[in-house]
C-alpha positions as CSV (number, residue, x, y, z in Angstrom):
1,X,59.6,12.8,-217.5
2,X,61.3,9.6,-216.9
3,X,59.0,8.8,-214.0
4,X,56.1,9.5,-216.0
5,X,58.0,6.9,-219.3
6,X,58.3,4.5,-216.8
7,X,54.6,4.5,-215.7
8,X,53.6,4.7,-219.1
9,X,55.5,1.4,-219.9
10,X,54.0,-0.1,-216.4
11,X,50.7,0.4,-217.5
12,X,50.6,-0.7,-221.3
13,X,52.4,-3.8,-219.7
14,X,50.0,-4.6,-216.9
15,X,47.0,-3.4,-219.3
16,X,45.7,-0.7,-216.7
17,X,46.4,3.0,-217.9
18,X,44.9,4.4,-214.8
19,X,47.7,3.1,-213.1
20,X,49.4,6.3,-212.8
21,X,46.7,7.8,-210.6
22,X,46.0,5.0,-208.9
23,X,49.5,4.9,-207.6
24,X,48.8,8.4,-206.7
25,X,46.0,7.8,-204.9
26,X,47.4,4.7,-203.1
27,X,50.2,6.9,-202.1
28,X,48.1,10.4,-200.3
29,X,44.3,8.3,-200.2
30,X,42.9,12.1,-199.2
31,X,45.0,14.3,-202.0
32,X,43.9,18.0,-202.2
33,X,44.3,17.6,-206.4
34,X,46.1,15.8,-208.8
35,X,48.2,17.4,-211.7
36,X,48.6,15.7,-214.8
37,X,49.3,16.0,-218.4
38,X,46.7,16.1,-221.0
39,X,48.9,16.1,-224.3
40,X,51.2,18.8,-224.0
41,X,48.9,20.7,-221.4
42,X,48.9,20.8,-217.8
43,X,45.4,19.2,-216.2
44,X,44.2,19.1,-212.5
45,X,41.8,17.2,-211.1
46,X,40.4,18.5,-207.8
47,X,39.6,16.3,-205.1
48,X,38.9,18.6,-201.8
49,X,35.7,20.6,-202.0
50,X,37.1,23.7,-200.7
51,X,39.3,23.8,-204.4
52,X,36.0,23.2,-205.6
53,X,34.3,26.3,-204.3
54,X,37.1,28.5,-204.8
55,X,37.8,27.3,-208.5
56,X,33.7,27.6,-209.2
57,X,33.7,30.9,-207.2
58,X,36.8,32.4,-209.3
59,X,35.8,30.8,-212.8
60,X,36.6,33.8,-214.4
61,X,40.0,33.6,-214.2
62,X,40.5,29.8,-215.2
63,X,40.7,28.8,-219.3
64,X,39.3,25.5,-220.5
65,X,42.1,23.3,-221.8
66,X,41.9,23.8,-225.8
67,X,41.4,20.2,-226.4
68,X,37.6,21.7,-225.7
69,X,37.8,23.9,-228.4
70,X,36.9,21.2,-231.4
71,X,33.7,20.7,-229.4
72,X,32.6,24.7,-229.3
73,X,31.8,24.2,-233.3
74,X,28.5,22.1,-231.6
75,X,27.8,24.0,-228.5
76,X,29.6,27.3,-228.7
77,X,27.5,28.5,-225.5
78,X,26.7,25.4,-223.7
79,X,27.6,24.4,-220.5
80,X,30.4,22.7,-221.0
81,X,32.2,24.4,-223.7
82,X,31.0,27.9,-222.3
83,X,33.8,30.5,-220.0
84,X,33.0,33.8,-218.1
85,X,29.5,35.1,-217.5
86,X,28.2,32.9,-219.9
87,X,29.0,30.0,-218.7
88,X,27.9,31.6,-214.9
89,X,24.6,32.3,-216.0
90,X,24.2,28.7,-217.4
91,X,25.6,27.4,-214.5
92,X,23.0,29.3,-212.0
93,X,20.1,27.8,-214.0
94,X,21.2,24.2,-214.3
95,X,22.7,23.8,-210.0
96,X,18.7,25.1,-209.2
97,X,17.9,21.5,-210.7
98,X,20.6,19.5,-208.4
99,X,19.6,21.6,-205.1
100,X,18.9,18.6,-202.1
101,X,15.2,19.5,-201.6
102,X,14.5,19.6,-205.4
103,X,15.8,16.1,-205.7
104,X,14.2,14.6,-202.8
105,X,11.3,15.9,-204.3
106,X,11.5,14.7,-208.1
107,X,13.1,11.6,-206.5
108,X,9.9,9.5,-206.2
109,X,8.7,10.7,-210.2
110,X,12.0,9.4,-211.4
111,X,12.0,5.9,-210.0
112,X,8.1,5.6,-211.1
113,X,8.9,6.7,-214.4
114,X,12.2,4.4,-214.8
115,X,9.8,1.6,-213.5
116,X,7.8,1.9,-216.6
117,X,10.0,2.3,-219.0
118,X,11.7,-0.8,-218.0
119,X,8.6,-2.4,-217.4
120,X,7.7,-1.9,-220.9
121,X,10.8,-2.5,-222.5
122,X,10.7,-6.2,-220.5
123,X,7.2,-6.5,-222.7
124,X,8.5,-4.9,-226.2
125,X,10.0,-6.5,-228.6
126,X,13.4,-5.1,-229.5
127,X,12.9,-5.6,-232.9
128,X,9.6,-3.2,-232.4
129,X,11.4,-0.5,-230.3
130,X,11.9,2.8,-231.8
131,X,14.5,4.1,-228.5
132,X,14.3,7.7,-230.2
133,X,10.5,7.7,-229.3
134,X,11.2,6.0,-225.7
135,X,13.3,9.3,-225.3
C-alpha cells in the first residue's frame, strides 16, 4: 500500500495520474495484464490476446465489478452492463458487425458519408444546426 501512497502522491504532484501505469508499462513494455485497484475492488486490464480469448471464451465465470451496477438501472440487458448468456448472445450479434471483410466492405460508405456531413457542416451555420437531426 505504501507503494501505491507514494505513486499516488507522485502523480497529484507531477499532475499525471496515469503515472502509475505508465511506470508499469515502462517497466515490462509487453505485460501479459495489469492489476489494479478500482476503489476497494481488484481490476485487470488485459494486454495479451490470448487472456483475451480465454476471458471472452470463459465469460461465464467472470462478474462485472459492481461499480457497473448503478448503470444496469438504464441498460439492465445491454451490452455492457449484461453477464452470462445474455450478454453472449448480444455479444454474437454485435462482433458480426466488426468481422474484417464486413468492414472493408462498409469502409468506403463510411468515409463518403463522413465526407458529407462534414462538408455540410463547413456550409451550415452553427447557429442553424439542429446536431439531433444530423444524427
Amino acid at each position: 500500500m505504501l507503494g501505491w501512497t507514494y505513486e499516488f502522491q507522485k502523480s497529484t504532484n507531477q499532475g499525471d495520474f496515469a503515472l502509475v501505469l505508465k511506470n508499469a508499462v515502462n517497466q515490462n513494455p509487453r505485460p501479459r495484464a495489469i492489476v489494479g485497484n478500482l476503489g476497494n475492488k481488484v481490476s485487470i486490464f488485459l494486454q495479451d490476446p490470448n487472456l483475451f480469448k480465454d476471458f471472452f471464451g470463459h465469460h461465464d465465470k467472470y462478474k462485472k465489478a459492481s461499480i457497473f451496477d448503478i448503470f444496469k438501472v438504464i441498460s439492465p440487458t445491454g451490452l455492457v452492463f449484461s453477464e452470462g448468456k445474455v450478454w453472449k448472445k448480444h455479444r454474437k450479434i454485435v462482433s458480426m458487425a466488426f468481422h474484417y471483410n464486413f468492414l472493408k466492405e462498409v469502409a468506403p460508405q463510411i468515409v463518403s458519408i463522413s465526407d458529407e456531413f462534414f462538408n455540410k457542416l463547413k456550409t451550415t451555420s452553427m447557429k442553424n444546426l439542429n446536431i439531433m437531426n444530423e444524427f
